[in-house]
C-alpha positions in Angstrom: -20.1 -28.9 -70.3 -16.8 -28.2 -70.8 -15.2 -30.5 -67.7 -17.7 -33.3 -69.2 -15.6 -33.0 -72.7 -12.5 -33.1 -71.6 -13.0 -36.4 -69.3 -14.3 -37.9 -72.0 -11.2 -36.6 -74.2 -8.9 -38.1 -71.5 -11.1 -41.2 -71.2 -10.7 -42.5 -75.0 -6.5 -42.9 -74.8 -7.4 -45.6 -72.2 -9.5 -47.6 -73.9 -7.1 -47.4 -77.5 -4.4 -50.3 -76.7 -3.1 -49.8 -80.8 -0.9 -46.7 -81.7 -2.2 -47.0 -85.3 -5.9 -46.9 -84.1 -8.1 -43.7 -85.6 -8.9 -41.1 -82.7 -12.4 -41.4 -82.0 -13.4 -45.3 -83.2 -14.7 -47.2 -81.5 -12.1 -50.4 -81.1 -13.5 -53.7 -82.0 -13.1 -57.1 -80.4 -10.1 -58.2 -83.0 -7.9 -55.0 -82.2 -8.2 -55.2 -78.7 -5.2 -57.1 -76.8 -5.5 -60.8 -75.8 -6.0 -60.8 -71.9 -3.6 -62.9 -69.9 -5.7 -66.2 -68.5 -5.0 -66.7 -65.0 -5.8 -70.6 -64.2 -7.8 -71.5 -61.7 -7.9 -74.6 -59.7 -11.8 -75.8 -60.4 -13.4 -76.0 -57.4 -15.2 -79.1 -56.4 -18.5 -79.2 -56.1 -19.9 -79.6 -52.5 -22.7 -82.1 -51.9 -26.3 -81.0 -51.4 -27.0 -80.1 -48.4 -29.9 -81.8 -46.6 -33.5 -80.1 -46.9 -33.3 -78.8 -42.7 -36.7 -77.5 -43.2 -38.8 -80.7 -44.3 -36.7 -82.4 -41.6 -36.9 -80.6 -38.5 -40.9 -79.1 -39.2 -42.1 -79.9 -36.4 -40.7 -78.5 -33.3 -42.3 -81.0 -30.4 -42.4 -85.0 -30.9 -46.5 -84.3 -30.9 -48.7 -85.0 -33.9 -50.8 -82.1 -34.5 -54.1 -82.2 -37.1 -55.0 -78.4 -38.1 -58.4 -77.7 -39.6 -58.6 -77.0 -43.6 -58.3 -73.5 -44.4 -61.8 -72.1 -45.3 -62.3 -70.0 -48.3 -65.6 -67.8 -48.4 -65.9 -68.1 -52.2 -66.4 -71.9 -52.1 -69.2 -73.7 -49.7 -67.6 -77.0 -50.3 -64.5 -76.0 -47.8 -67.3 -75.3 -45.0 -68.3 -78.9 -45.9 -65.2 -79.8 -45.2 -64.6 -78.3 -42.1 -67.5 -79.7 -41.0 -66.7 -83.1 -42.1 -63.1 -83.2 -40.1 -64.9 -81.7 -36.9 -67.3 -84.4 -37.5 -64.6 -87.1 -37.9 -62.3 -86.0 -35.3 -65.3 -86.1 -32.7 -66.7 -89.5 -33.4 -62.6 -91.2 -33.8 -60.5 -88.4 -32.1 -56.6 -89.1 -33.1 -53.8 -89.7 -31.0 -51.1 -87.0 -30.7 -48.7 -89.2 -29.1 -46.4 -91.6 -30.2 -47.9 -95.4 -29.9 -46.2 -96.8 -28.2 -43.9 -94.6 -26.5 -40.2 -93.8 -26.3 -38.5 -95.4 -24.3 -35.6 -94.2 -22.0 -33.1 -95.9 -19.4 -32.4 -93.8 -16.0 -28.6 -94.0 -15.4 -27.8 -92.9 -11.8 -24.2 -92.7 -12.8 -24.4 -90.6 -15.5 -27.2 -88.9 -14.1 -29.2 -88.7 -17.3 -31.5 -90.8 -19.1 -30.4 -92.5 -22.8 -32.8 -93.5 -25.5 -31.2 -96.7 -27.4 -33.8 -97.2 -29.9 -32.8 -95.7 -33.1 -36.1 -94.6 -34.3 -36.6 -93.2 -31.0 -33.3 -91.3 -31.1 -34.4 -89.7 -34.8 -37.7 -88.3 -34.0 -36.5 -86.8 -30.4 -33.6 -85.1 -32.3 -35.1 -83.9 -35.5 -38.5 -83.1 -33.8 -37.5 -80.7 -31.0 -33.6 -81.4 -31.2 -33.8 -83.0 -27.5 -30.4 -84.8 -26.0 -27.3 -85.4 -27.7 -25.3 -88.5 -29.1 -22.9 -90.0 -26.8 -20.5 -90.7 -29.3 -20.7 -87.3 -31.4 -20.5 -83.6 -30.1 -24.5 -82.8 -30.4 -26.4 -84.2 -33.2 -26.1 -88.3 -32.8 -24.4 -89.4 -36.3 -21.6 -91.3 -35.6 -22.8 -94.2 -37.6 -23.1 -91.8 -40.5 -19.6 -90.7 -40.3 -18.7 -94.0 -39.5 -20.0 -95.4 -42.7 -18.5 -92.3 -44.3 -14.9 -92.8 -43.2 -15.0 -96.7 -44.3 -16.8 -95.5 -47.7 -19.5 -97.1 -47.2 -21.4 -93.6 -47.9 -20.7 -90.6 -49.8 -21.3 -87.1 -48.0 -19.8 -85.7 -44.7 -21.4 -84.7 -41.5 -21.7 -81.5 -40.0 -18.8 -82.0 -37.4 -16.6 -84.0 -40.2 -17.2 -80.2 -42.4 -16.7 -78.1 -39.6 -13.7 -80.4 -38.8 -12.0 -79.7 -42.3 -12.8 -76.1 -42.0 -11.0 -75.4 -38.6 -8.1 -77.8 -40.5 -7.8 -75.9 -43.6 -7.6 -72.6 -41.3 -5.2 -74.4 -39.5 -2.8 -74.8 -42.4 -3.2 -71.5 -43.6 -2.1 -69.8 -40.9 1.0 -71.9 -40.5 1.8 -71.3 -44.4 1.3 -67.7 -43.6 3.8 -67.6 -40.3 6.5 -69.4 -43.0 5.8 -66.6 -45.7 6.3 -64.2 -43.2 9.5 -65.8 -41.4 10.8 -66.2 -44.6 9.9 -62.2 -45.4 11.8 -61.3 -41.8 14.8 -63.7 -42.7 15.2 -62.4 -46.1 15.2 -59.2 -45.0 17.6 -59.6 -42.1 20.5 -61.5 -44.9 20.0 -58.1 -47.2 21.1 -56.3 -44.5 23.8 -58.6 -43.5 22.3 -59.2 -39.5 22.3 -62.8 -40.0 23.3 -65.3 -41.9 22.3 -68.0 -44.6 19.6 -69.8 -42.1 18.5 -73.2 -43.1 14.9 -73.1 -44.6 12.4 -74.3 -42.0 11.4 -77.8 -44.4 15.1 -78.6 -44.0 15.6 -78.4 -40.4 12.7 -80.6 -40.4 14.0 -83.1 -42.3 17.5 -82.9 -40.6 15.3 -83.3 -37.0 13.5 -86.7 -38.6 17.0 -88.4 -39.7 18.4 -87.9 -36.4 15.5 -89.3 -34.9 15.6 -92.7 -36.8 19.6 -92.8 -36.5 19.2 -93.0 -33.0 16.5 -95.6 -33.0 18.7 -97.3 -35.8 21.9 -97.3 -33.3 20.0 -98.7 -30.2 18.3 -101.7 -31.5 18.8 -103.6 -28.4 15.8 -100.8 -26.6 13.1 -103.1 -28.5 12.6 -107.1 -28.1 12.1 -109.5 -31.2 8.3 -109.2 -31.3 8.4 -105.8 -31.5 10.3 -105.0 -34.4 8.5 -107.4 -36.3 5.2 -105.6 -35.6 6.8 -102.6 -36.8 8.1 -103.8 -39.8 4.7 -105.4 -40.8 3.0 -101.9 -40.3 5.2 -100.0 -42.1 4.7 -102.2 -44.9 0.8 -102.0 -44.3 0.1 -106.0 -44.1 -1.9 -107.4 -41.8 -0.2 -107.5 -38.5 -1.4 -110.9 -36.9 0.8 -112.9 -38.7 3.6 -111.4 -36.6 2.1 -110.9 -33.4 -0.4 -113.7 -33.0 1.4 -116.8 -31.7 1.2 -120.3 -34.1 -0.6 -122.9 -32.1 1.4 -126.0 -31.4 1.3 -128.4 -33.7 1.8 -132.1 -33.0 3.5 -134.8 -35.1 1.3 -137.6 -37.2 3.6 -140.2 -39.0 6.1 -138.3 -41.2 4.2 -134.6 -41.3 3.7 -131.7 -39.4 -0.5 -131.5 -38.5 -2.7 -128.4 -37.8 -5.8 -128.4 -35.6 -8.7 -128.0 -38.2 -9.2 -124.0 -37.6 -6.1 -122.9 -37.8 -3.8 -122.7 -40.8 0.1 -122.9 -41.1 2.0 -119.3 -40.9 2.8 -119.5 -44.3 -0.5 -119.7 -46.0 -1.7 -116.6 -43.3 0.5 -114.2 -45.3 -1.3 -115.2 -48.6 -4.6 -114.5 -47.3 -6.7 -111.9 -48.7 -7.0 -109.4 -45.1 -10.6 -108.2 -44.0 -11.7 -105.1 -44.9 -13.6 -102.6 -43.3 -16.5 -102.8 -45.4 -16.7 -106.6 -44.8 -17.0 -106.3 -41.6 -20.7 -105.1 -40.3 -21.5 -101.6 -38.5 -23.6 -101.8 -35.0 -25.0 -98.4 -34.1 -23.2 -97.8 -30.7 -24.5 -94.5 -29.6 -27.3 -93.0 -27.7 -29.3 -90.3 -27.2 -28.0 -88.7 -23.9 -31.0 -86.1 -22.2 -30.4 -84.6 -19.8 -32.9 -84.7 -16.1 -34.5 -81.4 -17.1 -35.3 -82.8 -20.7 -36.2 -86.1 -19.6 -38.6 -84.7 -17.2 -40.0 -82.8 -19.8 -40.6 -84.8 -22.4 -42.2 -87.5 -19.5 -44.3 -84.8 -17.5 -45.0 -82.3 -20.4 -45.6 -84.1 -23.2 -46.0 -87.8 -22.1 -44.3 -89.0 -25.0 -41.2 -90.9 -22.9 -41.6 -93.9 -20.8 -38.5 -93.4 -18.4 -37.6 -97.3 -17.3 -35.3 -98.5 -13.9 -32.2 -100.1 -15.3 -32.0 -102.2 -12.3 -36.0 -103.6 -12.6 -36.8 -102.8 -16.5 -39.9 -101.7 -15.3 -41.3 -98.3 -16.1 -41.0 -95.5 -13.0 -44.3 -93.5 -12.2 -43.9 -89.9 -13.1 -44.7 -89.3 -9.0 -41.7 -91.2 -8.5 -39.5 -89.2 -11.2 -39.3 -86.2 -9.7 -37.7 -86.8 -6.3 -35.4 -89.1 -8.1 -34.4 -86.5 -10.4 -34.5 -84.1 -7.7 -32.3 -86.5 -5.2 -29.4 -86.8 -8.3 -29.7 -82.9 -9.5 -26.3 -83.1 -7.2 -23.5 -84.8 -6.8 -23.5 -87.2 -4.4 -27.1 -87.7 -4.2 -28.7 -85.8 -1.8 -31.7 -87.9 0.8 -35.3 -87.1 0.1 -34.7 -85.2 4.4 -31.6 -82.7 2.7 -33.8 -81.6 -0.2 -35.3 -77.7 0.0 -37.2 -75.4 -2.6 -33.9 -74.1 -3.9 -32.5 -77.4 -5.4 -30.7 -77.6 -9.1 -33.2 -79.5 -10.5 -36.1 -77.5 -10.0 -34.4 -74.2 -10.8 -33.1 -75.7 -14.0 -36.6 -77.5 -14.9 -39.0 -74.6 -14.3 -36.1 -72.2 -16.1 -36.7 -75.1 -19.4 -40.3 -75.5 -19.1 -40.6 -71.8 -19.2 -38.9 -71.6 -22.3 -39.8 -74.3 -23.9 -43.6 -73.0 -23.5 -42.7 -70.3 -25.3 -41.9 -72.0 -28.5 -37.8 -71.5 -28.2 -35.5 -74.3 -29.1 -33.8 -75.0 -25.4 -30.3 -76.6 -25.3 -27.8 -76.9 -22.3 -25.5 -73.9 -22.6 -22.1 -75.4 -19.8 -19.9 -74.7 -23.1 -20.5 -71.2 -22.6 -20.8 -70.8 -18.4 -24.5 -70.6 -18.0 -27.0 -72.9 -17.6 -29.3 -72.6 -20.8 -29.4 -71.4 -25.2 -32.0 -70.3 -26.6 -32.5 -70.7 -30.2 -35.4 -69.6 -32.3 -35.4 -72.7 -34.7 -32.5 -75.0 -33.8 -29.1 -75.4 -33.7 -29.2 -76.5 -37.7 -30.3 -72.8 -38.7 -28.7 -70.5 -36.8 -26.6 -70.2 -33.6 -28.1 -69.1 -30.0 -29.9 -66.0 -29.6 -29.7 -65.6 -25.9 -27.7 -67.3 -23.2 -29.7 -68.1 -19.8 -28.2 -68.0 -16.1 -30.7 -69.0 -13.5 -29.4 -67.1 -10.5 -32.5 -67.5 -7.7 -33.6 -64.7 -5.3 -33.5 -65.1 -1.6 -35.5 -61.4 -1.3 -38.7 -62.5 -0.4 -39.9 -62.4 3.1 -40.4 -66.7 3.2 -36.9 -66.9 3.2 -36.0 -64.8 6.3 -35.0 -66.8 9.2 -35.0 -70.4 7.3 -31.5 -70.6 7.4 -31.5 -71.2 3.7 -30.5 -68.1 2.1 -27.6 -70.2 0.4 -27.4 -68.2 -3.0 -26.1 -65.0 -0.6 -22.4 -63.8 -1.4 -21.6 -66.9 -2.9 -22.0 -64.9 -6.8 -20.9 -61.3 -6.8 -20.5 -58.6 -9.9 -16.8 -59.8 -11.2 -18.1 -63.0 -12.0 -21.3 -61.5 -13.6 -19.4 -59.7 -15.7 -16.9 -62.4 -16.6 -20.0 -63.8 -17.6 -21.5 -61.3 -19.5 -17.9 -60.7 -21.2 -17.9 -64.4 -22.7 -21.2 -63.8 -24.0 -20.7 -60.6 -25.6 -17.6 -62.3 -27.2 -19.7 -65.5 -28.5 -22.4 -62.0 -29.8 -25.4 -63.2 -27.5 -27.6 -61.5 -24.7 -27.7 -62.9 -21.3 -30.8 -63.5 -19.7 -30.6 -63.5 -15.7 -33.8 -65.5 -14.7 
């Protein structure tokens, strides 16, 4: 009891700012000192991010039609039951796409790519299959296109995580200054050094030297190009001083144009295009690889893989050894082909996994073959990492000649392996 007392006794001088304050009241708001207000930069609000679960709810490009739930309390949702049993039976639905997607084998880039835009939509957003040719994994380089030109408001994924690895970027090169400051400072109190030109000035100092000697040695450029320099650096339209004037001929006492083209001088007073005047054509794809391809053609039959060369759709009978045949580099013939092959090992690996309801994406940034993810890339990152390494143990392979995989892979490089994963915090799986 008495400890308790005396820490409150030694508790009430810290909360009395005013000498002439009476020991033991309770201070009010007026007799309390004014706080010092630190401003804040407001910060700006980000945009809303886009509803991932409504957009990616279905996890295969299939359209699925589950009974109604039945409550024991009401009859009428046996009724019901009944009636879509009923329904279903006499009209059964389609689950597949009508008509299908439709994909392009490229031999050279030994993939297959979806051009239809709707197409490209549903394979990413139901299953997250492929990825753009023109972007780093989800195909929305028209999005960011329209983005950097205005058009739309927003920023993607890679343009946010783009800013975020810039804005690190600058903040550790602000800190390395504060701290070679710190160090330099330190060094002139004790008289080791010198004054030392501040690091914006020798900057400076490096940039004027740099346009005195492009300023002595004129003669190192031609005519035409310091005219295109000077109209860039004054941010005009640079055709006027590039593109030649077509020749124009002599009628009576005047100088005549052709019809299409206009003098020089009236080309500097036209208004210059802009990029929002000039239309956007989607130029990407939806890159998938053999192993997705294959799935989505042989598992799910909801891809139509067509010959480049013919435009005519290739039997899935026929798919395989061509997949099989390009699975390496150069093609191998239909003879050279064994049990053992890329493609299979990768396929069965994906079908595997993909049967069991994970979210499977090629995993070469990290040095194995396959990620798993539980709901997409969208959500979270990759729970496990999968390296196919195939077994030659079994008693088929002895005397075959074809025990390839055999002291080619030994434990160093497993456990590089296995040390990149652990840094990147997921498990390897060794199928």
């Amino acid at each position: 009891m008495t400890d308790q007392s005396t820490a409150d006794r030694e508790s009430v001088p810290l909360l009395r700012e005013d000498p002439d304050q009476v020991p033991g009241e309770v201070p009010n708001a007026n007799s309390l000192p004014a706080r010092t207000h630190v401003d804040t930069k407001p910060q700006p609000r980000r945009p809303p991010k886009p509803n991932f679960n409504k957009i990616h709810a279905k996890k295969l490009p299939l359209n699925t039609y589950p009974l109604p739930t039945f409550v024991p309390q009401n009859p009428l949702t046996a009724l019901h039951i009944a009636y879509i049993l009923l329904k279903h039976y006499i009209s059964p639905p389609s689950s597949h796409p009508t008509p299908p997607h439709i994909g392009y084998f490229s031999p050279e880039t030994r993939s297959v790519h979806v051009t239809d835009p709707e197409s490209i939509r549903v394979l990413w957003e139901q299953g997250f299959f492929g990825k753009g040719t023109l972007s780093r994994s989800e195909p929305n380089w028209l999005a960011a296109e329209r983005r950097r030109r205005g058009l739309l408001a927003g920023e993607t994924a890679e343009e946010h995580t783009r800013k975020r690895r810039d804005e690190r970027r600058e903040f550790k090169m602000e800190r390395a200054r504060k701290e070679r400051e710190a160090i330099e400072e330190q060094l002139r109190d004790e008289g080791k050094i010198g004054d030392v030109a501040p690091l914006d000035e020798v900057l400076i100092e490096g940039r004027s030297e740099q346009q005195d000697v492009l300023e002595k040695s004129p003669t190192s450029l031609d005519q035409g190009s310091i005219e295109a320099a000077e109209v860039l650096s004054n941010g005009t339209a640079m055709h006027s001083a590039i593109e030649p004037t077509p020749p124009a001929f002599q009628v009576g006492e005047r100088t005549a144009f052709p019809a299409n083209v206009q003098p020089a001088t009236d080309r500097s007073h036209r208004s210059p295009l802009t990029d929002a005047d000039v239309p956007i054509a989607n130029e990407e794809h939806l890159q998938l690889n053999l192993a997705e391809a294959f799935f989505l053609t042989y598992g799910l039959g909801v891809l139509t893989v067509l010959s480049l060369s013919t435009n005519l759709p290739i039997p899935t009978s026929a798919l395989l050894p061509l997949f099989r045949a390009h699975s390496s580099f150069p093609p191998s013939p239909p003879a050279a082909l064994a049990p053992d092959d890329a493609f299979l090992l990768a396929y069965t690996t994906y079908h595997h996994f993909r049967a069991l309801g994970w979210v499977v994406r090629p995993g070469v940034k990290f040095g194995v073959d396959w990620l798993l993810y539980n709901r997409g890339p969208v959500f979270a990152h990759a729970e496990f990492a999968v390296l196919v390494a195939p077994s030659y143990s079994h008693a088929a392979w002895a005397g075959t000649g074809l025990q390839r995989g055999k002291g080619q892979r030994d434990w160093w490089w497993l456990h590089c392996v296995n040390r990149v994963q652990s840094q990147v915090r997921k498990s390897l799986i060794v199928a």
